[in-house]
N, CA, C and O of each residue as an XYZ file, in Angstrom:
872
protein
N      22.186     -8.454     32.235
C      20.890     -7.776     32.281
C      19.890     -8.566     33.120
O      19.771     -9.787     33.223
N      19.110     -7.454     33.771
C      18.070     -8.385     34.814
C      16.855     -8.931     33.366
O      16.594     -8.347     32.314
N      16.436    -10.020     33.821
C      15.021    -10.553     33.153
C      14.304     -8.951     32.717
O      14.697     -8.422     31.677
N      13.421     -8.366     33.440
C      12.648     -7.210     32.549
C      13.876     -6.472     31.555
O      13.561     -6.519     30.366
N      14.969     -5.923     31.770
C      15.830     -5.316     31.323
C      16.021     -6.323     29.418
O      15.748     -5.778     28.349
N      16.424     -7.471     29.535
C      16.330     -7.980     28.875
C      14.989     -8.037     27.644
O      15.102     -8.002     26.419
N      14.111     -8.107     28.230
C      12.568     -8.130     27.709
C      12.757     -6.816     26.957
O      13.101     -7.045     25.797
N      12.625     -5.265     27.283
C      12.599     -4.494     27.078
C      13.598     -4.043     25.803
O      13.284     -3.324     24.855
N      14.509     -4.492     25.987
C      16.075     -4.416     25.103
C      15.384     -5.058     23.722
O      15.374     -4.498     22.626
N      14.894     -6.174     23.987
C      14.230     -7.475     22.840
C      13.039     -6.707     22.211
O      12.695     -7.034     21.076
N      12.312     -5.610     22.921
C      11.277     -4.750     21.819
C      11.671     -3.489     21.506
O      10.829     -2.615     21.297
N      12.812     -3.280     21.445
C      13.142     -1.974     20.576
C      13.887     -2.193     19.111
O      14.815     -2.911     18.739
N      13.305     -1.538     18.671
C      14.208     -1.778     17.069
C      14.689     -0.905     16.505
O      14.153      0.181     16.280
N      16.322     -1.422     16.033
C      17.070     -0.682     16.053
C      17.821     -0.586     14.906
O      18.967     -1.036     14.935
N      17.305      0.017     13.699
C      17.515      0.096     12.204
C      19.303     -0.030     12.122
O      20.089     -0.085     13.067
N      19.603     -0.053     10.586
C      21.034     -0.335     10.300
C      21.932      0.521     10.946
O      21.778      1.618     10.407
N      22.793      0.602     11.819
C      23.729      1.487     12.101
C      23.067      3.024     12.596
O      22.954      4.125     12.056
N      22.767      2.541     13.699
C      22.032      3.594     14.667
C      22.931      4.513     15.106
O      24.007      4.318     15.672
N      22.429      5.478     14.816
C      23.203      6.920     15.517
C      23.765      7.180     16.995
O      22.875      7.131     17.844
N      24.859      7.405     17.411
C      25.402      7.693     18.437
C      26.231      8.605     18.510
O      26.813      9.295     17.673
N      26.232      8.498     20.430
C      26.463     10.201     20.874
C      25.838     11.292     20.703
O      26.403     12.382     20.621
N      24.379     11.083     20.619
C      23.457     12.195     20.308
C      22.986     12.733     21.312
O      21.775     12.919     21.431
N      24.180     13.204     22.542
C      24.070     13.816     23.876
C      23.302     15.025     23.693
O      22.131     15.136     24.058
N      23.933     15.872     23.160
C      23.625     17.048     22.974
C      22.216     17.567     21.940
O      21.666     18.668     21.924
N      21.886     16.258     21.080
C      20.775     16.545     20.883
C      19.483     16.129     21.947
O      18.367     16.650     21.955
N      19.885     15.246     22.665
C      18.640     14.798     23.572
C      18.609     15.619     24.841
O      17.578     15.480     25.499
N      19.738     16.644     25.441
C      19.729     17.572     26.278
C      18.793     18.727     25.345
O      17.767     19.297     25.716
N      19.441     18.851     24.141
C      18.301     20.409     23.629
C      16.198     19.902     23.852
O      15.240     20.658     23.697
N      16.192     18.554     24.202
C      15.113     18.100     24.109
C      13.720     18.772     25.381
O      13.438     18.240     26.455
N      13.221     19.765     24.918
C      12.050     20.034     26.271
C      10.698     19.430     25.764
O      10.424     19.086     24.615
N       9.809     19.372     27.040
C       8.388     19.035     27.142
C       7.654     20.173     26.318
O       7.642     21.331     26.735
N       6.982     19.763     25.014
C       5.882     20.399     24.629
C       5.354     21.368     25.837
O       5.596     21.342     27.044
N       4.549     22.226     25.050
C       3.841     23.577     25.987
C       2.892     22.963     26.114
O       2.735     22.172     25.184
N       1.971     22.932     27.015
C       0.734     22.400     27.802
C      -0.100     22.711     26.712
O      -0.738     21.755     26.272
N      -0.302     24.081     26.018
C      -0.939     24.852     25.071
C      -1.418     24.255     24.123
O      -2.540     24.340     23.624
N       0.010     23.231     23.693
C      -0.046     22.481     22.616
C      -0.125     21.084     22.907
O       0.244     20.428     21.932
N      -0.425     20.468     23.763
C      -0.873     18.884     23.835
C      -2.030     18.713     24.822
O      -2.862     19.595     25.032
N      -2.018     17.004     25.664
C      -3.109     16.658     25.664
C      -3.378     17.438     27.050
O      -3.017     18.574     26.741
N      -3.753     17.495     28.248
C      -3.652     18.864     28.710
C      -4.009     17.991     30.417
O      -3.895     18.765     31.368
N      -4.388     16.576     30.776
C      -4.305     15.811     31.282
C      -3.508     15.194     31.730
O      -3.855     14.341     32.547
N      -2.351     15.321     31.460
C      -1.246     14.826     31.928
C      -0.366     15.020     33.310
O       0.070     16.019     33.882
N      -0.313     13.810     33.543
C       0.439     14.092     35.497
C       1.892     13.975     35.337
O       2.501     13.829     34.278
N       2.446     14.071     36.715
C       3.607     14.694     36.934
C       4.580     13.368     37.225
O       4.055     12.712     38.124
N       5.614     12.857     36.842
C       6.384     11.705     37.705
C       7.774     12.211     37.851
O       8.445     12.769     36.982
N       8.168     11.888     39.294
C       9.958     12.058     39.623
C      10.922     10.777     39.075
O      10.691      9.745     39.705
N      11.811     10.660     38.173
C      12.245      9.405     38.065
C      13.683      9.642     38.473
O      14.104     10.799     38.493
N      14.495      8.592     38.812
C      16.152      9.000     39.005
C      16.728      9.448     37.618
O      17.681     10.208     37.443
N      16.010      8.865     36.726
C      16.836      9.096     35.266
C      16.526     10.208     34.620
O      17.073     10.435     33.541
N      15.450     11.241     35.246
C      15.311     12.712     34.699
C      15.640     13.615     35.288
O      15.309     13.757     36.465
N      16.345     14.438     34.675
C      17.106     15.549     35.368
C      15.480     16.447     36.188
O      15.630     17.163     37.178
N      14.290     16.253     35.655
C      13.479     16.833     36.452
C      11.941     16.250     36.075
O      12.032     15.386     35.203
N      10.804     16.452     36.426
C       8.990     15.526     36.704
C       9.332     15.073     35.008
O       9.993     15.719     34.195
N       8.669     13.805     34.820
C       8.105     13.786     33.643
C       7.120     14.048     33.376
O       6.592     14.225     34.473
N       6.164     14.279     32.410
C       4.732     13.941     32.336
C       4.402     12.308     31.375
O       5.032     11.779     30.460
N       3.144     11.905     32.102
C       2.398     11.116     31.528
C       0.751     10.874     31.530
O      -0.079     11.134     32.401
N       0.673     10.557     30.835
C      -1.102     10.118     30.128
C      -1.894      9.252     30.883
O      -3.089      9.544     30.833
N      -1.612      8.271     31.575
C      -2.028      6.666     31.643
C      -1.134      5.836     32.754
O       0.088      5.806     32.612
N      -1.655      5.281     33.669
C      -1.582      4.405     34.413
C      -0.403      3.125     33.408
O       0.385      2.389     34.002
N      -0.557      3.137     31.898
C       0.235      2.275     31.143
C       1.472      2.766     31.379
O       2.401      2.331     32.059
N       1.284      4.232     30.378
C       2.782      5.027     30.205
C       3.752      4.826     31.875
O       4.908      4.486     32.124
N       2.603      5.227     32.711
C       3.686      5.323     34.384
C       4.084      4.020     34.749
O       4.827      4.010     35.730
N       3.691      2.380     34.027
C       4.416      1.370     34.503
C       6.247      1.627     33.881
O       7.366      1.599     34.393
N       5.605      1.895     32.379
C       6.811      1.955     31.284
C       7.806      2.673     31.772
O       8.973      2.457     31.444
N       7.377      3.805     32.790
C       8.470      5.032     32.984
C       8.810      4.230     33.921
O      10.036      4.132     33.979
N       8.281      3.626     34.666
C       9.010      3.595     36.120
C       9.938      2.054     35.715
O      10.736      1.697     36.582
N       9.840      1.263     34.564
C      10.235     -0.080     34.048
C      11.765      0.847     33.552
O      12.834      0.681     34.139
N      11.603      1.698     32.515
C      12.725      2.126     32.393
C      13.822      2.754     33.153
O      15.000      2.565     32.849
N      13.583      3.233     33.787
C      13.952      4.324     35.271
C      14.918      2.733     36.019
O      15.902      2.923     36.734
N      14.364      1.120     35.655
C      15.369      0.780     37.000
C      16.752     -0.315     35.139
O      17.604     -1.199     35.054
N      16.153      0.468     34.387
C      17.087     -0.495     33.292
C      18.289      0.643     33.409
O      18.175      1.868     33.448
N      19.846     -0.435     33.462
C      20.761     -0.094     33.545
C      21.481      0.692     32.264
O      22.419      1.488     32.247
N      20.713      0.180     31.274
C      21.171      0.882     29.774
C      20.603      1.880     29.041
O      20.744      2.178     27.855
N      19.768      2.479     30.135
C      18.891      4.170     29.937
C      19.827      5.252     30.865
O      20.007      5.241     32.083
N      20.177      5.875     30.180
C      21.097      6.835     30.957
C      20.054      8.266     31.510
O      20.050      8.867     32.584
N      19.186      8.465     30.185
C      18.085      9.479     30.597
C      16.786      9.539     30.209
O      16.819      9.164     29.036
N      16.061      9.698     30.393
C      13.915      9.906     30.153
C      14.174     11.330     30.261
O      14.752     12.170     30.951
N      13.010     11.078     28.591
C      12.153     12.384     28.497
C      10.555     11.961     28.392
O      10.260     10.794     28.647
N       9.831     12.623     28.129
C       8.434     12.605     27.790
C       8.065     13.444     26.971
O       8.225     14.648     27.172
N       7.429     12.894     25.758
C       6.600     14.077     25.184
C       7.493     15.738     24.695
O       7.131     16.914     24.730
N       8.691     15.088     24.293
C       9.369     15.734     23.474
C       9.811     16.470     22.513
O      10.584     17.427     22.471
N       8.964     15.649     21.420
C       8.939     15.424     20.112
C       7.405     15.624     19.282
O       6.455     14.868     19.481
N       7.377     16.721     18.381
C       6.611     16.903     17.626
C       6.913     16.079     16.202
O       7.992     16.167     15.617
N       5.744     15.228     15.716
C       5.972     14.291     13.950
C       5.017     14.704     14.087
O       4.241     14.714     15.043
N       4.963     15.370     12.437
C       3.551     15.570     11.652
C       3.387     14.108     11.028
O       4.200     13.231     10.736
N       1.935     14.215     10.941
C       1.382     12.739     10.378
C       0.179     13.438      9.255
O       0.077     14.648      9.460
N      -0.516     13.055      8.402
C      -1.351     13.430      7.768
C      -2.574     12.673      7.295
O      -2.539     12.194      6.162
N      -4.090     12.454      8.351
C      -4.938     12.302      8.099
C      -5.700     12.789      7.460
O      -5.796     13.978      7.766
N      -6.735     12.339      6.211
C      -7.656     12.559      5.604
C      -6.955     14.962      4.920
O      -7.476     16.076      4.883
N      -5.929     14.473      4.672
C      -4.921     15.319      3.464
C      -5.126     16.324      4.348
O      -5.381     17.316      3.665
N      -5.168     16.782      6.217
C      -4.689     17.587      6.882
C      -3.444     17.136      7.870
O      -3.460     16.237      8.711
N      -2.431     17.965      7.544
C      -1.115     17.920      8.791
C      -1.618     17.803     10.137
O      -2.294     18.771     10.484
N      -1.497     17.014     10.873
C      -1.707     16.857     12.133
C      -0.077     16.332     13.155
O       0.823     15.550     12.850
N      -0.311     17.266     14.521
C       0.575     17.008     15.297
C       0.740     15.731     16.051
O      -0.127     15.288     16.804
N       1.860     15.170     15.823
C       1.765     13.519     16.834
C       2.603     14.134     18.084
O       3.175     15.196     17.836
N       2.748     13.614     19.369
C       3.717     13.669     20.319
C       3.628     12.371     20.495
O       2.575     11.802     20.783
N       5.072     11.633     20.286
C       5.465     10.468     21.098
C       5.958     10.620     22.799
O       6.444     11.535     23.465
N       5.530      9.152     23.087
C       5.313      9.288     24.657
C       6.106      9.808     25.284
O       6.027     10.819     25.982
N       7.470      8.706     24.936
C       8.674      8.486     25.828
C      10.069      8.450     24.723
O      10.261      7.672     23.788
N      11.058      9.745     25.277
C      12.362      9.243     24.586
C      13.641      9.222     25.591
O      13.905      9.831     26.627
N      14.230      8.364     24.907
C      15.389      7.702     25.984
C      16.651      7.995     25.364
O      16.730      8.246     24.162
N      17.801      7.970     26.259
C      19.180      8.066     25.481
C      20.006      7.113     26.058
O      20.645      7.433     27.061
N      20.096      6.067     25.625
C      21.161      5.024     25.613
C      22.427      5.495     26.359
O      22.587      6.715     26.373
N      23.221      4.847     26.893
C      24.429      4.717     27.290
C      25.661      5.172     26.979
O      26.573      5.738     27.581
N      25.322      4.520     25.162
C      26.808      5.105     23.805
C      25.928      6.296     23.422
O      26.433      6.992     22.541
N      24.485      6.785     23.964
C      24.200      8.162     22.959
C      23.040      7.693     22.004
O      22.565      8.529     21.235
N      22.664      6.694     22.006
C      21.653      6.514     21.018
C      20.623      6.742     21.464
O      20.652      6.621     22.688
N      19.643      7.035     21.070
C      18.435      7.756     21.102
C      16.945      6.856     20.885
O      16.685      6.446     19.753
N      16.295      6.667     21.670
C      15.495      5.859     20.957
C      13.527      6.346     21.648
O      13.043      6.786     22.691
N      13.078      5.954     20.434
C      11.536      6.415     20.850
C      10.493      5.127     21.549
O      10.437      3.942     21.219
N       9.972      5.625     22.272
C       9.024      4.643     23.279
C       7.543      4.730     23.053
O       6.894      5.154     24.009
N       6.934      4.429     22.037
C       4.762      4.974     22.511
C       4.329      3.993     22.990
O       4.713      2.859     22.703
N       3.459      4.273     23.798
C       2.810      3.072     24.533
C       1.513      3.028     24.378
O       0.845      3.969     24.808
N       0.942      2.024     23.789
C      -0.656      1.780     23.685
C      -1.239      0.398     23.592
O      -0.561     -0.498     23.089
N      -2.136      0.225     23.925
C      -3.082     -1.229     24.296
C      -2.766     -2.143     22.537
O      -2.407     -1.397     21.626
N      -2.850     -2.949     22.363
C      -2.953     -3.932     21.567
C      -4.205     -3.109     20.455
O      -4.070     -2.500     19.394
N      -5.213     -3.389     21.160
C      -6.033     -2.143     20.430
C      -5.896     -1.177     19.544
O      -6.188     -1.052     18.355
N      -5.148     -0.193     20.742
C      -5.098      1.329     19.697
C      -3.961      1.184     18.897
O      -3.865      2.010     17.989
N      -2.437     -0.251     19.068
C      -2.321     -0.021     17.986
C      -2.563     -0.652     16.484
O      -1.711     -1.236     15.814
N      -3.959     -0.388     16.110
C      -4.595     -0.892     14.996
C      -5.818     -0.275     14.867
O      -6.759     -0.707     14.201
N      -5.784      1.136     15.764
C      -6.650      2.104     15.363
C      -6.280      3.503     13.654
O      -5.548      4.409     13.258
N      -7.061      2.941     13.428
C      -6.847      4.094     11.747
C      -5.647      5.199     12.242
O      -4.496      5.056     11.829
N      -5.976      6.202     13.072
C      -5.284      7.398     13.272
C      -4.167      6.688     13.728
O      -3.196      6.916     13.007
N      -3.908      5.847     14.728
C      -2.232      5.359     15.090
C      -1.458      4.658     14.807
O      -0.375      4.475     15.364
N      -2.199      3.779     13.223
C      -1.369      3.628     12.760
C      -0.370      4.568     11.595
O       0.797      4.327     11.286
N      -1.330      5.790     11.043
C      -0.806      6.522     10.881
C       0.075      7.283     11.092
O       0.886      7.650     10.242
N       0.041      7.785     12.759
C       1.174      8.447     13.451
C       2.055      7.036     13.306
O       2.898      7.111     12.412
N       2.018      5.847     13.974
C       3.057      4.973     14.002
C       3.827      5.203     12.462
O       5.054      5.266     12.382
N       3.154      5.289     11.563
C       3.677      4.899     10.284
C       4.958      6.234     10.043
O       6.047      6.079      9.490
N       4.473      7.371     10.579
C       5.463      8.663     10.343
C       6.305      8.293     11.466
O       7.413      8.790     11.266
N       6.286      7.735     12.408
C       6.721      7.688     14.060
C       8.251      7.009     13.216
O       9.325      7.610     13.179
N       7.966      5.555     12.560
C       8.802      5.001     11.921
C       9.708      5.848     11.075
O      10.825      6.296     11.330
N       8.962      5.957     10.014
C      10.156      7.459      9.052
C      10.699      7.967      9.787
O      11.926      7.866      9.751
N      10.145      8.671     10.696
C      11.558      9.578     11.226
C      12.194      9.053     12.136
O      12.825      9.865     12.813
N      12.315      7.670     12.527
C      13.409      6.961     13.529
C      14.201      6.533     12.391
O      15.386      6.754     12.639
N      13.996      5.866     10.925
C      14.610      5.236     10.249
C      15.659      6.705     10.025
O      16.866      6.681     10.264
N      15.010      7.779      9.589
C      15.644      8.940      9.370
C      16.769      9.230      9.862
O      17.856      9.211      9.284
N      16.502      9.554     11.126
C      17.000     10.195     12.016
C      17.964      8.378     13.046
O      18.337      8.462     14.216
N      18.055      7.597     12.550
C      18.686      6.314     13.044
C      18.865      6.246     14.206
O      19.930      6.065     14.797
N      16.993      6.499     14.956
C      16.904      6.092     16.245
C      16.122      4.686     16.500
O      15.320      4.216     15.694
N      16.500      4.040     17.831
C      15.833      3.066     18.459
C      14.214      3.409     18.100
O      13.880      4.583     17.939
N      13.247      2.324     17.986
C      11.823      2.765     18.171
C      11.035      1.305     19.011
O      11.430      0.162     18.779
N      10.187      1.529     19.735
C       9.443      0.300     19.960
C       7.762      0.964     20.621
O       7.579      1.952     21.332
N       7.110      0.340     20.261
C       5.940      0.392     20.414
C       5.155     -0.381     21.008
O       4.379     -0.887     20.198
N       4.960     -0.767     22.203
C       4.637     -1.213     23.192
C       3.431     -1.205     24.032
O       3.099     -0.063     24.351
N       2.640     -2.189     24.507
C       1.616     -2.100     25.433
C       2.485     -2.443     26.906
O       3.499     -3.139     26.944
N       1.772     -1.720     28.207
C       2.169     -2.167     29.799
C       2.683     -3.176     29.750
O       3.793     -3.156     30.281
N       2.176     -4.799     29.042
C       3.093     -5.736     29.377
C       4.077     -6.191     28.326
O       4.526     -7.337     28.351
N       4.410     -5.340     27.430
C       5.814     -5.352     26.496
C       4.900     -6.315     25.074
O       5.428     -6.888     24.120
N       3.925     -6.239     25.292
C       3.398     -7.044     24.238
C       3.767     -5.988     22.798
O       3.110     -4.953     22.903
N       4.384     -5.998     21.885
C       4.649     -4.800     20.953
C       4.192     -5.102     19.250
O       4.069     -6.197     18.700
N       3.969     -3.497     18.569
C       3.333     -3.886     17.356
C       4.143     -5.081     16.401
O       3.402     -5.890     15.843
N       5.580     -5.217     16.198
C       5.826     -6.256     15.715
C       5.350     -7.066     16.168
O       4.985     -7.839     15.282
N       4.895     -7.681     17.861
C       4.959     -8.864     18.137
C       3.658     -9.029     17.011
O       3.740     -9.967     16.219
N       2.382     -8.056     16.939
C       0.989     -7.957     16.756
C       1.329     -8.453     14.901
O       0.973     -9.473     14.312
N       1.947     -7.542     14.512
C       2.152     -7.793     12.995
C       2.932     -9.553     12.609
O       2.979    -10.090     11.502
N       3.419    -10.061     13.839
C       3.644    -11.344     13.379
C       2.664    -12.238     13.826
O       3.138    -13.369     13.941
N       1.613    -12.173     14.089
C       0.334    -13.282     14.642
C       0.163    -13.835     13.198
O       0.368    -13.192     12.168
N      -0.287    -15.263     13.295
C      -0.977    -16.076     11.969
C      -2.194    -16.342     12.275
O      -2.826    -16.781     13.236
N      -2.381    -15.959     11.195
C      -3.806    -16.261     11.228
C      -4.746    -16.989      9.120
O      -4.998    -16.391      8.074
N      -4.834    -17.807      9.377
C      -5.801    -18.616      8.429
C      -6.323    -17.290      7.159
O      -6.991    -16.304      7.469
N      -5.899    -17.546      5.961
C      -5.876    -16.642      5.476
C      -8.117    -16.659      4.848
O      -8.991    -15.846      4.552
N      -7.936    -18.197      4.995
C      -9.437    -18.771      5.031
C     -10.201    -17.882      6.187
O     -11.183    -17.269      5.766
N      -9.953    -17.755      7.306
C     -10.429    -17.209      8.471
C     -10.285    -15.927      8.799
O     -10.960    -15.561      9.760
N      -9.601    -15.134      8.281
C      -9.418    -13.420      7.811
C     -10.834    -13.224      6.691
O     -11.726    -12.377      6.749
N     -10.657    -14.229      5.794
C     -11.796    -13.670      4.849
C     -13.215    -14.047      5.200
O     -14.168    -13.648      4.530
N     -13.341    -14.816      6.253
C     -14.588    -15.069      6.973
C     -14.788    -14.090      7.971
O     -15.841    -13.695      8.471
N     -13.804    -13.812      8.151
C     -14.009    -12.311      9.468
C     -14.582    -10.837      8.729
O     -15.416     -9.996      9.067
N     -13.612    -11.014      7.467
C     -13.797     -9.473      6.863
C     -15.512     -9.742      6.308
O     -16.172     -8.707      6.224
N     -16.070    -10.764      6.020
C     -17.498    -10.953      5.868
C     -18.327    -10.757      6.710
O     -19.434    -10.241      6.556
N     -17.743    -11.245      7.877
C     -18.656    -11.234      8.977
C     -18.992     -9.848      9.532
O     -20.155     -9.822      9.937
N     -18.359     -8.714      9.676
C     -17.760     -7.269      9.258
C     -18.460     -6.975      8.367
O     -19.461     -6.356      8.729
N     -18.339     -7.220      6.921
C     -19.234     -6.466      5.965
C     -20.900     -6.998      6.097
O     -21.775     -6.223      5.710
N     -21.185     -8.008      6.518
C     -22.649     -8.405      7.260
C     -23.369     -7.168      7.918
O     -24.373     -6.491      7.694
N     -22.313     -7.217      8.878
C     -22.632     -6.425     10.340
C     -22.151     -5.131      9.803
O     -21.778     -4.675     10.884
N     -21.928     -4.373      9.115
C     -21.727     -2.917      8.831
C     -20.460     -2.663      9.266
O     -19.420     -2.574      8.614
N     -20.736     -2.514     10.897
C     -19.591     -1.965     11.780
C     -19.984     -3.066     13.378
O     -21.025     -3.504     13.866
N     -19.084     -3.115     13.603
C     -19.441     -4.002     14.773
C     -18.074     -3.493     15.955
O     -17.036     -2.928     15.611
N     -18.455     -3.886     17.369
C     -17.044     -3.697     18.364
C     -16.744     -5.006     18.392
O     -17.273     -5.985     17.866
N     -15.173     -4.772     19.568
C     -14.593     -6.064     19.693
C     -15.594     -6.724     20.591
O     -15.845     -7.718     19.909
N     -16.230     -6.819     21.516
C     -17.626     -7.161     22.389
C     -18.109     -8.154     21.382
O     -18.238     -9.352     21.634
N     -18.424     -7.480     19.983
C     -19.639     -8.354     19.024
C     -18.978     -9.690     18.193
O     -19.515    -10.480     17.417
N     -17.801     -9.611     18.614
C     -17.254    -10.539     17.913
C     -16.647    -11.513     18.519
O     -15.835    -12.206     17.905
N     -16.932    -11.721     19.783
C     -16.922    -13.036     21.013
C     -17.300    -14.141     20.504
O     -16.732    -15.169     20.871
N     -18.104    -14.184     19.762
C     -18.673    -15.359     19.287
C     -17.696    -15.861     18.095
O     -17.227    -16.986     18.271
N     -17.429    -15.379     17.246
C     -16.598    -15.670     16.066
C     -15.434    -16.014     16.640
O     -14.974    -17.068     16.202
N     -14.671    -15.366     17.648
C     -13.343    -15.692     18.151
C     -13.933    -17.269     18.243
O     -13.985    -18.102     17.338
N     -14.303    -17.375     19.462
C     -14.594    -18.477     19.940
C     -15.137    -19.659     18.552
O     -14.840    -20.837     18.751
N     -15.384    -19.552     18.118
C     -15.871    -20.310     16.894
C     -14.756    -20.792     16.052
O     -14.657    -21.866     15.459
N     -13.875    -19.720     16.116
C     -12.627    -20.027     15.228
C     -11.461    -19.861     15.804
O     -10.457    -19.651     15.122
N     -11.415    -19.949     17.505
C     -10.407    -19.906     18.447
C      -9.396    -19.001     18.186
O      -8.215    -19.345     18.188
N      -9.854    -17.584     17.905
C      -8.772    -16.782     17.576
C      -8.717    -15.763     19.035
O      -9.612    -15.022     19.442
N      -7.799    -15.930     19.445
C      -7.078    -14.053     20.779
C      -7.944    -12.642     20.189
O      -8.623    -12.569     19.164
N      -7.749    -11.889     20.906
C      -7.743    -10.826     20.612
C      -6.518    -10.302     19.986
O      -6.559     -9.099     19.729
N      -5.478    -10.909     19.693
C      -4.029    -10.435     19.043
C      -4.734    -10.257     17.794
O      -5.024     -9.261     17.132
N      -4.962    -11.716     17.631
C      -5.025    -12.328     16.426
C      -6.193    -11.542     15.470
O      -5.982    -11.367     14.270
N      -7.209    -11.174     16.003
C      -8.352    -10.219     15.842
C      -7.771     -9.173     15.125
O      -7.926     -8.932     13.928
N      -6.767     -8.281     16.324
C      -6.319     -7.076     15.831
C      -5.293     -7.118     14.239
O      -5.243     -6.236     13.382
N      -4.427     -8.702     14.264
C      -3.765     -8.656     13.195
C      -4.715     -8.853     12.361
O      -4.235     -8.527     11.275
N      -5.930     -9.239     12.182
C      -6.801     -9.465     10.920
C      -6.923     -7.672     10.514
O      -6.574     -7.205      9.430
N      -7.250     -7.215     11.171
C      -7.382     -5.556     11.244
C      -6.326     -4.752     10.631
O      -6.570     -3.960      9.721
N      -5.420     -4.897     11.003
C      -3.723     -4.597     10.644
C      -3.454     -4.783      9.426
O      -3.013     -4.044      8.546
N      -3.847     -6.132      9.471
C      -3.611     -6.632      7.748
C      -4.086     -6.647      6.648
O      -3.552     -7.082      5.627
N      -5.605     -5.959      6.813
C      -6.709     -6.171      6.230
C      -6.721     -4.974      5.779
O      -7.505     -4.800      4.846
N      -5.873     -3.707      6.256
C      -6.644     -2.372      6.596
C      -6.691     -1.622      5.342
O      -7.665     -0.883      5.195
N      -6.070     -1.661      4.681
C      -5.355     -0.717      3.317
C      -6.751     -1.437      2.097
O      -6.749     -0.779      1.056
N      -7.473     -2.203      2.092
C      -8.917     -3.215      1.188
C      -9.975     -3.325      1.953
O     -11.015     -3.061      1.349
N     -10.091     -3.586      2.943
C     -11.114     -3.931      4.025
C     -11.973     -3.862      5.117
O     -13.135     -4.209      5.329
N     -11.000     -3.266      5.817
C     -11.247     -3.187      6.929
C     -10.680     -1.794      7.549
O      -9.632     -1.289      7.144
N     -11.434     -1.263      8.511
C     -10.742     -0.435      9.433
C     -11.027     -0.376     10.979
O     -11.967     -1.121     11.253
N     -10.594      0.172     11.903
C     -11.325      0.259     13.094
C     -10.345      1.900     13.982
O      -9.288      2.337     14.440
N     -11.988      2.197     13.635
C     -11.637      3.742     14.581
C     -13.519      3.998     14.968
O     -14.634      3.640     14.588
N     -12.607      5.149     16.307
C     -13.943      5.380     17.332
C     -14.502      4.011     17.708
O     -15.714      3.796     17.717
N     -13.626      3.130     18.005
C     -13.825      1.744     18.969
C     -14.583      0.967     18.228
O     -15.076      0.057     18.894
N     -14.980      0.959     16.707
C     -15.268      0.210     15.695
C     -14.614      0.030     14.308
O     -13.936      0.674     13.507
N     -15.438     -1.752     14.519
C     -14.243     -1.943     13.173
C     -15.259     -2.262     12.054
O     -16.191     -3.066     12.098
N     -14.845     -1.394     10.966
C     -15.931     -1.244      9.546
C     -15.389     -2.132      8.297
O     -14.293     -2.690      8.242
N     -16.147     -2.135      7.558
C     -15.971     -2.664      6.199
C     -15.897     -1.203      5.220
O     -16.615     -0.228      4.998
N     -14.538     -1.736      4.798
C     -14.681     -0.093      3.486
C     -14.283     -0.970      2.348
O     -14.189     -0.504      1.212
């Protein structure tokens, strides 16, 4: 495997005894109706799709075109796949980005989003159903930002369990604050922006949340 090929292989996860030869289900696979998704979406030619994909983001089109030269993707889809997820006790439609079919037939799901969004309220939600039905259905899943940085990597950051509870204060101080307002605290307590988002992540279910590009105290 080339170096990226490798990288890529290393963020997908691939539950107990993953399903194969699921040719024929990933051929029945078409693009959502325009009708029904985000309605912005451009057009890409890849060698590995029998015809355009669509995508969202300048991110998603590195990912497509990263997969398109890996030797162990036989085919790309986009935006395939309808998972219901359920915010605030209404069914809502998810579309994942990108699905791929392995070599032996395995199947695996691709979303791509900033470090950020994933530790926004609503995506981790969809992520959370995104999961069920890969465990389900015993497909590949990885969740990924442009530079392969992925939510496991995000869910394994350490961070000072002393220094989470000085953050979630600093947060309930400030009401609601952005990542902008909290430059100072990083720096004070030398934490990344990873590390930020895992306080968020980890915090979220007692504490904390962050949606509409703020992160609150609940």
């Amino acid at each position: 495997m080339t170096k990226l090929e490798k990288l890529i292989w290393s963020k997908i996860i691939f539950y107990k005894n993953p399903k194969r030869n699921c040719f024929k289900y990933f051929d029945k696979l078409e693009v959502i109706p325009s009708s029904d998704r985000f309605k912005s979406g451009k057009l890409l030619k890849l060698d590995k799709s029998k015809k355009e994909v669509i995508y969202d983001s300048f991110s998603e089109k590195k990912v497509l075109k990263d997969l398109d030269s890996c030797k162990f993707v036989k085919e790309i889809k986009t935006q395939s796949l309808i998972i219901n997820y359920i915010p605030m006790l209404k069914v809502r439609k998810y579309y994942p980005d990108i699905q791929i079919i392995l070599n032996d037939g395995v199947v695996a799901i691709i979303e791509v989003k900033t470090f950020r969004e994933m530790v926004n309220k609503k995506n981790i939600l969809k992520h959370e159903a995104l999961e069920k039905y890969c465990k389900k259905h015993r497909f590949g899943l990885a969740i990924i930002d442009s530079d392969y940085y992925s939510f496991e990597d995000l869910k394994n950051e350490k961070v000072p369990i002393l220094i989470q509870n000085k953050f979630i204060r600093f947060v309930k101080d400030n009401k609601e604050i952005s990542f902008d307002e909290c430059d100072n605290f990083k720096k004070k307590y030398n934490l990344t922006d990873y590390q930020l988002c895992y306080i968020i992540w980890n915090n979220r279910k007692k504490h904390l949340v962050y949606n509409q590009h703020l992160i609150k105290y609940i």
